[in-house]
N, C-alpha and C positions, 0 to 999 in steps of 0.2 A: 329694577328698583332704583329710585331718584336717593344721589346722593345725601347723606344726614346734611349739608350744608342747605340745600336748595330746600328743605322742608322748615331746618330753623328759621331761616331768613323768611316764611311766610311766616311762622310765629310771631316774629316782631315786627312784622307789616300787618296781621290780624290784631295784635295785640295792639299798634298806635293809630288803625283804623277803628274800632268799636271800644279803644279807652278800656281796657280790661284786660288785667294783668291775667288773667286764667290761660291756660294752651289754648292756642288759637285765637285768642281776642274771645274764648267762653262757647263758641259755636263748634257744631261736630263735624270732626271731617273722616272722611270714611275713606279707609285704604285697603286696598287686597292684593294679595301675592303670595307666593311663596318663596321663606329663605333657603332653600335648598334648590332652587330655580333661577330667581334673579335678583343674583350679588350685584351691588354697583361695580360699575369695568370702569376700573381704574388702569389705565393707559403706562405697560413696563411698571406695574406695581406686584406686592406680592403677595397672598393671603391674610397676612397679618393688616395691609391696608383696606383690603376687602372689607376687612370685618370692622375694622376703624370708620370706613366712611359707611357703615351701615347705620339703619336708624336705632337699633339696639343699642350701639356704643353714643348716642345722643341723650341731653338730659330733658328730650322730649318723653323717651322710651318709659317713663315713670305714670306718665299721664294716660299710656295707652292700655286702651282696654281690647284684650283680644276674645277672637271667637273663632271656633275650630265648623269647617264642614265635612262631617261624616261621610256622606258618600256623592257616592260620584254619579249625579244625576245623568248623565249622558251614556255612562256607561249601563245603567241600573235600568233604562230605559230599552235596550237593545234585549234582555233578557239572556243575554250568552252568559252561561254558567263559567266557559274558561276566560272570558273577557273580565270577569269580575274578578275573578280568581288574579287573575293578569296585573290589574292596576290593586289590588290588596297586596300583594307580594311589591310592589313599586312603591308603596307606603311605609311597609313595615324595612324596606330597604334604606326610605328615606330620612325614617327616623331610626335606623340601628337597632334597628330588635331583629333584625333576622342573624341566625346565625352561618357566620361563612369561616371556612377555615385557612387559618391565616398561610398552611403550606401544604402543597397536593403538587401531583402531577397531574397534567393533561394531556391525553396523547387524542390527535387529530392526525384523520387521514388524510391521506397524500389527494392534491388535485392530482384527475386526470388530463393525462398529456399524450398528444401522439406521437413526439420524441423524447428522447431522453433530455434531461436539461443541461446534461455536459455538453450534449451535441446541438442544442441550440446555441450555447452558447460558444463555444469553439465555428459552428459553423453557421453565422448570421445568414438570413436572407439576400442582403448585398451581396455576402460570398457567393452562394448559390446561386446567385442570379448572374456573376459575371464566367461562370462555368461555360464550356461549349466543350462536351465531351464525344465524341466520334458518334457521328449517326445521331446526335441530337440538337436539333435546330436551337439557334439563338434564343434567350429570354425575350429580350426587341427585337421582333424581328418586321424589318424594316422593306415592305413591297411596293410599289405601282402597278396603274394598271397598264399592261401592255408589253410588262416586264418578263422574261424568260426565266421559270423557275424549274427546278428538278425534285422530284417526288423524294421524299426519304426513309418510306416505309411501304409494305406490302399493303393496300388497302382494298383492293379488289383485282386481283388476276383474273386476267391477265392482263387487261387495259391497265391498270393503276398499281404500279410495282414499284420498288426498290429503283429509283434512276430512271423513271420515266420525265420526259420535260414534255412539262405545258407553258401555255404563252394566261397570266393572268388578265380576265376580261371584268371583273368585280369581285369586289372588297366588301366583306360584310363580318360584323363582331364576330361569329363562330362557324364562318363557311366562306370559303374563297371557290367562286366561279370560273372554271379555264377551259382552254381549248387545249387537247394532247398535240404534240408537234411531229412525233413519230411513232413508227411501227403500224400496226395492222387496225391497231384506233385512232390515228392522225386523222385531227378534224372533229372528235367526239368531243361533246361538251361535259364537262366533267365538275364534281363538287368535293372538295377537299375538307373537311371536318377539322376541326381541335381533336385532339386525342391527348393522352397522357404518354410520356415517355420516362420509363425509367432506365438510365445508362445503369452499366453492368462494369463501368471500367474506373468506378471511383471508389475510396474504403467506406464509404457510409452511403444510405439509401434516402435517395430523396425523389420526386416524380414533380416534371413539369408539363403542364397544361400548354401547347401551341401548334400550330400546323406543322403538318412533317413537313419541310421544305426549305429549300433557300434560294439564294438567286443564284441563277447558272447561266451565264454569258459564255463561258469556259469550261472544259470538263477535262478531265487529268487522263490518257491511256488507261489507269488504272481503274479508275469510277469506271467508263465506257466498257 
């Protein structure tokens, strides 16, 4: 809705263009809207200027002649019986005739979540990701090819066990291609899968998606 100023100021540019003190300089000018829609926006102002710089609070508002439309042709046109029902309840809202009670409770269920949200919050993603708990490979985990890595899970015995080393020959989003370096499969070409791991040695349960593996240039008496 155009501020009450910017509609006066055509009045008295109508009015000393066709010499005729009537609204408008006497010709009809045709407006539509609605005041429950679009208040003029008055820029850090507050209700009370709303309705000030509206054309109601103008002493245009005398000379206007209104007219109501009944229904709502766009809707009334679709034939949906709850669609009608939809925008008649938007109306009777809009002018105050519906009744709503001013104090109730509302009780809404819970979103679902796959953890608890203490434990989201206590244990962010970053937390979890700087984790490296025994037997579970790095969040980044960072390979070449041509690089000496050690197996970190059972995936096919007996070739592909717990502390097998292969030499990695390609890298691909959910499969690492390698060559075994020892035992009675040295030389097998072999495919290494994402798997999920979940450590067993932390107080809350969380599962990461990555290859069993890391790099092994070195291996402790104890691994071997």
């Amino acid at each position: 809705m155009s501020h009450k100023y910017a509609l006066e100021a055509l009045d008295v540019t109508m009015k000393d263009i066709f010499q005729n003190d009537k609204c408008m300089g006497g010709i009809t000018l045709v407006l539509s809207g609605d005041f429950r829609q679009t208040l003029p926006v008055i820029p850090r102002g507050t209700k009370a200027d709303e309705l000030h710089a509206s054309i109601i609070s103008s002493y245009i508002w005398k000379d206007v002649q209104r007219f109501g439309l009944n229904t709502n042709k766009r809707v009334h046109l679709t034939g949906d019986a709850s669609t009608q029902q939809f925008a008649q309840n938007l109306l009777h809202l809009g002018n105050g005739e519906m009744a709503i009670d001013n104090e109730g409770f509302i009780s809404m269920e819970n979103i679902d979540t796959t953890v608890e949200t203490n434990q989201a919050v206590d244990y962010p993603t970053e937390f979890l990701n700087s984790l490296e708990p025994s037997g579970i490979p790095a969040h980044k985990l960072e390979l070449k090819i041509d690089a000496p890595v050690i197996l970190l899970r059972n995936l096919d015995p007996p070739a592909l066990c717990n502390g097998t080393r292969f030499i990695v020959k390609k890298l691909m989003p959910n499969v690492i291609e390698a060559v075994i370096l020892t035992g009675h499969s040295a030389g097998k070409d072999v495919f290494i899968p994402r798997i999920p791991h979940i450590p067993s040695d932390v107080p809350f349960e969380f599962k990461r998606l990555q290859f069993p593996a890391r790099l092994s240039f070195a291996m402790s008496i104890n691994k071997s």
